[in-house]
C-alpha positions as CSV (number, residue, x, y, z in Angstrom):
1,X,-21.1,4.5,-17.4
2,X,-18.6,5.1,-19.8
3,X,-16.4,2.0,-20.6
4,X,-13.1,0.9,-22.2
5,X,-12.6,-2.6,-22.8
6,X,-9.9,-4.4,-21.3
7,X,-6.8,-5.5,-23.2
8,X,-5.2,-7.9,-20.2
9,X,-4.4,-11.3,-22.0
10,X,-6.2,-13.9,-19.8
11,X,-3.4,-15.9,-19.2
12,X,-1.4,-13.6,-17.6
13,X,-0.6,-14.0,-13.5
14,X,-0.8,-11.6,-11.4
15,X,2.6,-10.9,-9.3
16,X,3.1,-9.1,-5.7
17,X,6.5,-8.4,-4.9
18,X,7.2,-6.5,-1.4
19,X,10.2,-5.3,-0.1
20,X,11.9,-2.1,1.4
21,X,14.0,-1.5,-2.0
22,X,13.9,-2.4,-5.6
23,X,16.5,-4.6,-5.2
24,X,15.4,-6.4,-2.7
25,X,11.6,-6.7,-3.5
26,X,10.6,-10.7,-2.8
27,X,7.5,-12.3,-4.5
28,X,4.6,-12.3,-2.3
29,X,1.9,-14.8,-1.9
30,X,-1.0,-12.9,-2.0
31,X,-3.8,-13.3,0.5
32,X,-1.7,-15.3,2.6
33,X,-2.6,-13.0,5.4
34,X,-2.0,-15.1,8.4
35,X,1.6,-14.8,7.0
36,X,2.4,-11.2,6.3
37,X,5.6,-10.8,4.2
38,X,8.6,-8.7,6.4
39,X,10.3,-5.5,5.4
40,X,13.2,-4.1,6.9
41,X,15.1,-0.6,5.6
42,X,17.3,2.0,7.2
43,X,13.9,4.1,8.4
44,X,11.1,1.6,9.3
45,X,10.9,-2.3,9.7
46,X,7.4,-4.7,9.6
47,X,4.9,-6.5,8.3
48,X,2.8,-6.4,4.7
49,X,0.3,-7.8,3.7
50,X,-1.5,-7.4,-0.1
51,X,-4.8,-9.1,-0.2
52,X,-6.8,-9.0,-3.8
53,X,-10.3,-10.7,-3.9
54,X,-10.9,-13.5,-6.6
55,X,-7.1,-13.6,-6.9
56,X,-7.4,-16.8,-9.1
57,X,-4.3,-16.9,-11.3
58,X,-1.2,-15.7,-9.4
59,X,2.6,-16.2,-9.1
60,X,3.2,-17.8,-5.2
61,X,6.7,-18.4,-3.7
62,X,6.5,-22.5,-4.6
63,X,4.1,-22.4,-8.2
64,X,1.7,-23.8,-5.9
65,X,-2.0,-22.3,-6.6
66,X,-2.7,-18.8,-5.7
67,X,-5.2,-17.9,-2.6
68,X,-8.2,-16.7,-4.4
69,X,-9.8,-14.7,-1.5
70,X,-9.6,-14.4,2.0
71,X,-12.5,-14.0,4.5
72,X,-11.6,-10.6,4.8
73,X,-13.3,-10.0,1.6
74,X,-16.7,-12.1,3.4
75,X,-20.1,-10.7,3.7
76,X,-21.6,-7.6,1.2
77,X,-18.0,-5.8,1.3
78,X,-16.9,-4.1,-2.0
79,X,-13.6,-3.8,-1.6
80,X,-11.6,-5.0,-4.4
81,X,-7.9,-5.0,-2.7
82,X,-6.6,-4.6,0.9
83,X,-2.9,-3.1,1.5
84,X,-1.7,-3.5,5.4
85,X,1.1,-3.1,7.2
86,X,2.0,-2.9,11.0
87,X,5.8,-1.6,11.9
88,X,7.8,0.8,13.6
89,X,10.2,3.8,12.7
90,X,13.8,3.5,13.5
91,X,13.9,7.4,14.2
92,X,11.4,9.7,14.8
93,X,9.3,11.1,11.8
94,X,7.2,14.4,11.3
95,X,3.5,13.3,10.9
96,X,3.9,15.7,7.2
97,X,7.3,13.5,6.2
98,X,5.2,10.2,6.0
99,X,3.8,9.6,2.5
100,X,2.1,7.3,0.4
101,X,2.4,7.5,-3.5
102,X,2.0,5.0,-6.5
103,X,4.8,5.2,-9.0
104,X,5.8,4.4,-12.7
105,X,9.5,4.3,-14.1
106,X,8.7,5.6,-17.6
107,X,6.3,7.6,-19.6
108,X,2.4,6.4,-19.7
109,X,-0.1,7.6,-21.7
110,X,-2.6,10.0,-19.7
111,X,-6.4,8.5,-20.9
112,X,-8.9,11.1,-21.5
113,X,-11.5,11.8,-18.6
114,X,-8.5,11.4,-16.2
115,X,-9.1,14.6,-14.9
116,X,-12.7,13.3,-13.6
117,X,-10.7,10.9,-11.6
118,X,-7.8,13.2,-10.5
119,X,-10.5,16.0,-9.4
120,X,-12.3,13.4,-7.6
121,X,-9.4,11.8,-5.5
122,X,-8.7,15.5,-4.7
123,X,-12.1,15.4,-3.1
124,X,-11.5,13.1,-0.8
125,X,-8.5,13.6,-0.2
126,X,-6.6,17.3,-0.5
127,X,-3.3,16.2,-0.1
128,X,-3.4,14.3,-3.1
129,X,-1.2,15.1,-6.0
130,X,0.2,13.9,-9.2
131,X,2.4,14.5,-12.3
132,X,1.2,12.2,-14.9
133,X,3.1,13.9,-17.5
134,X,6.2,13.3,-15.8
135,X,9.1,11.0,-16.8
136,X,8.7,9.1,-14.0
137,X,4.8,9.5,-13.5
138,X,3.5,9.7,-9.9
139,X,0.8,10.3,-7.3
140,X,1.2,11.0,-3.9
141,X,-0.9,11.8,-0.5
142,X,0.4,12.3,3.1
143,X,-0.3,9.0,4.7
144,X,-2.0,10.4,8.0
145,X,-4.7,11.7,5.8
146,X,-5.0,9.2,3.0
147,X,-5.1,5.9,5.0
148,X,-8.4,4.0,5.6
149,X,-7.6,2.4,8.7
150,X,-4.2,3.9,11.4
151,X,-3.5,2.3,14.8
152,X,-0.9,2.9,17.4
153,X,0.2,0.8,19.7
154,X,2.8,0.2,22.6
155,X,5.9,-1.6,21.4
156,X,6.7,-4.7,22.8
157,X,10.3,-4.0,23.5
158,X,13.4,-2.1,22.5
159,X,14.3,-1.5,19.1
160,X,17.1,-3.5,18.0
161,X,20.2,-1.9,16.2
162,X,21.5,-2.8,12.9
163,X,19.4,-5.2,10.3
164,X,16.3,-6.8,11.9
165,X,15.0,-9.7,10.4
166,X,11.3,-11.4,10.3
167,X,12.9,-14.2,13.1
168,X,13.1,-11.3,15.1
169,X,9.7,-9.8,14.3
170,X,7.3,-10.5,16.9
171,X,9.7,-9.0,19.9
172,X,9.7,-5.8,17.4
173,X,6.3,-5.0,16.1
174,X,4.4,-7.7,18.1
175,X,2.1,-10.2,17.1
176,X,0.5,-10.1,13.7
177,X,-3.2,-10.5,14.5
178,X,-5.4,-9.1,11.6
179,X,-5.6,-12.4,9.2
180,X,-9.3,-13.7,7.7
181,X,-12.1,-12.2,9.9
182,X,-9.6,-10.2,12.2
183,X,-9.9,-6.9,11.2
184,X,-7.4,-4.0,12.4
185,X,-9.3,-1.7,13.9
186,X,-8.8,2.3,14.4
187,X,-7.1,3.8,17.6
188,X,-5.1,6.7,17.4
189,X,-5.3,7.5,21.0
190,X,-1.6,6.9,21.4
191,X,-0.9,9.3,18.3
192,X,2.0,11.9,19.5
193,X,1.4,15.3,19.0
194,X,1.8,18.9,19.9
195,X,-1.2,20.4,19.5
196,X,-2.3,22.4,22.5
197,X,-6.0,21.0,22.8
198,X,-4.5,17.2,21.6
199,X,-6.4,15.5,18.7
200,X,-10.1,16.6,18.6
201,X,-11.6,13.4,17.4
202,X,-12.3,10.2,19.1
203,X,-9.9,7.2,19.0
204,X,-11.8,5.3,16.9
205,X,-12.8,8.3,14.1
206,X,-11.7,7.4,11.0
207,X,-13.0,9.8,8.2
208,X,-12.6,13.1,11.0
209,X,-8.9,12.1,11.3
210,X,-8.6,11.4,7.6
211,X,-10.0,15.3,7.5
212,X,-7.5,17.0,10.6
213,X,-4.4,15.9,8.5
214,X,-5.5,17.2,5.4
215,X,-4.2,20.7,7.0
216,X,-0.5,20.5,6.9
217,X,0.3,22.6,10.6
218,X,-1.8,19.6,12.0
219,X,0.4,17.0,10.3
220,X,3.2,19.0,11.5
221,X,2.5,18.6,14.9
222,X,2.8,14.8,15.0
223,X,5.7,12.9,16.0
224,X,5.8,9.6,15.1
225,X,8.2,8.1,17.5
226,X,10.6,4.7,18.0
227,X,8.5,3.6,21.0
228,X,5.2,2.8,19.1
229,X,3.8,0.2,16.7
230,X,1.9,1.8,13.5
231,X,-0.6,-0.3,12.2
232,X,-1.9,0.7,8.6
233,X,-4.6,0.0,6.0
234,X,-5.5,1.2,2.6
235,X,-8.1,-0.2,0.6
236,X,-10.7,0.4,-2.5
237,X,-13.3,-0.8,-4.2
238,X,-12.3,0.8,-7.5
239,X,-8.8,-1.0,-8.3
240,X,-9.1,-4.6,-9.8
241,X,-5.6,-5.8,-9.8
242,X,-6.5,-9.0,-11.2
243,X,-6.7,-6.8,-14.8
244,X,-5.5,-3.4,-13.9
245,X,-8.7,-1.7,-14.3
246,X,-9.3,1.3,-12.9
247,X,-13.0,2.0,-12.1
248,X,-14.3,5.5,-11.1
249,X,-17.2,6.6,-12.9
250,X,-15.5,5.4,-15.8
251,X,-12.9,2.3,-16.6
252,X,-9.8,2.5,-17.8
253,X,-7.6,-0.7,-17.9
254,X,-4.1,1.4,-17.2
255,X,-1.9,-1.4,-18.7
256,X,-3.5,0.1,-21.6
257,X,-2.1,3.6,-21.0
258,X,1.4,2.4,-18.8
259,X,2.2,0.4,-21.6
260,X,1.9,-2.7,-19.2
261,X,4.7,-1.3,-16.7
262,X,4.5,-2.2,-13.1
263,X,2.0,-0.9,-11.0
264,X,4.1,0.5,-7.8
265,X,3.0,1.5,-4.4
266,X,5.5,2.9,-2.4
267,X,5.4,4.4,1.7
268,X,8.4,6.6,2.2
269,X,9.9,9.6,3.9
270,X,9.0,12.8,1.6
271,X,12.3,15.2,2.7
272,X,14.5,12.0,2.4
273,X,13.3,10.0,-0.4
274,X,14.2,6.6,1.7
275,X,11.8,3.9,0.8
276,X,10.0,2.6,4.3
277,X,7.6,-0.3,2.0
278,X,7.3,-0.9,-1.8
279,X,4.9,-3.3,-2.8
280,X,5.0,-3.8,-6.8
281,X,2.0,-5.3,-8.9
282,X,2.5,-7.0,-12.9
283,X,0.7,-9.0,-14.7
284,X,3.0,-11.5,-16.5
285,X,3.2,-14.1,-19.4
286,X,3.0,-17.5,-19.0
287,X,4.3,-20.2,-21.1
288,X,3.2,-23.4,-22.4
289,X,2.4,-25.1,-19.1
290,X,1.0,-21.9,-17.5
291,X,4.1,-21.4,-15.3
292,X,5.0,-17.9,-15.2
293,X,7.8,-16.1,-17.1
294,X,9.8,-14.4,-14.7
295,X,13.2,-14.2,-16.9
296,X,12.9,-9.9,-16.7
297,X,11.9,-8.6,-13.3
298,X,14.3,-5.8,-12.6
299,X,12.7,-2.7,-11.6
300,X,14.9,1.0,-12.3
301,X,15.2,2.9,-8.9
């Protein structure tokens, strides 16, 4: 396997900031996933949690130490990194409109053998594209096909109006459940859609729903409505965050090639552009005492 050494200073921290804008991203502490951080924008409102295994030397809320693992990561698993969230829309969305992408704010440096890696995400998922070359580089897949793990649920009540807040987040989006050992779990029997014969995969069916909203007229026919709870996962064994390596048949460490610019996943409405979740991952100096130096954190929108 090919390999390019990583450049990451071993001092640096890692930092997880969430929120439903830039300029309102808060610093996350990672792992902490018996208490998920809360979003709440003009289009979707809930909980995140980020969870990266042998997370040893990151920036928390107090400077206290970083959660290195969780039990989530227990047993022979390989994932290196766990994104969940668990939310509602405050209007309805088309199942086509709801997309996942990661983002950069200026220019990177596209490594050679990328295109091994681009052709093979296409493989798994056909959604999936990307302008690397771009200004502003960035990847994106419809989220009914790209995520891991999707769950609907009743909501446990009304949907407020105006700003909800996390106080208020239980009576919204219900109980948050899936910390350590509790794992969310696939059901998308409650998933809305038009489709004469319904969804023709079982509740439970992961990979064979992953493959029905690869075809766009199937996303289409989705509603994803007020009334529901929409529990999602993505995760991947090939994404250290610790050092930004990227590992797929080949590593690349992509501060190398983003010229060490945050590392930005974002969930939003495609034909809107409107934010629902950004979570934002840098690795930052530290100064004499190992604090972290957190002088310069604004992001561009």
């Amino acid at each position: 396997m090919a390999t390019t050494t990583s450049n990451t200073a071993p001092k640096k921290k890692l930092l997880v900031r969430i929120g439903s804008t830039y300029s309102n991203l808060q610093i996350y502490n990672t792992n902490d996933d018996a208490n998920p951080a809360f979003v709440d924008g003009p289009l979707f409102c809930g909980n995140v949690v980020m969870r990266v295994k042998n997370n040893t030397n990151g920036v928390t809320t107090d400077n206290s130490p970083s959660i290195p693992s969780s039990e989530y990561f227990s047993g022979e698993r390989k994932r290196l990194f766990s994104l969940q969230l668990q939310g509602r829309f405050k209007e309805d969305m088309n199942g086509d409109d709801f997309v996942q992408g990661t983002i950069w704010h200026r220019p990177v440096k596209v490594p050679f053998g990328s295109s091994v890696v681009l052709k093979i995400a296409t493989m798994v998922d056909s959604t999936f594209s990307h302008d690397l070359y771009a200004q502003s580089p960035w990847t994106y897949s419809t989220a009914l096909s790209s995520q891991n793990l999707f769950r609907v649920d009743p909501a446990p009540g009304p949907l407020p109006q105006g700003p909800i807040t996390k106080a208020q987040s239980e009576s919204v989006v219900g109980k948050w459940t899936w910390g350590g050992r509790s794992e969310l779990k696939e059901d998308s029997s409650l998933l809305q859609t038009s489709a004469a014969k319904g969804l023709p995969f079982a509740k439970d069916a992961c990979e064979p729903r992953r493959k029905y909203f690869q075809k766009k007229v199937n996303r289409e026919a989705v509603t994803l409505t007020t009334d529901k709870v929409y529990s999602f996962e993505v995760y991947s064994p090939f994404v250290d965050f610790n050092t930004f390596d990227l590992m797929m048949g080949m590593t690349f460490n992509m501060l190398k090639y983003t010229h060490n610019q945050p590392h930005t996943i974002i969930f939003k409405s495609g034909s809107k552009n409107v934010p629902l979740a950004i979570v934002e991952f840098r690795l930052v100096d530290v100064d004499a005492n190992g604090a972290p130096i957190l002088d310069d954190l604004q992001t561009e929108e």
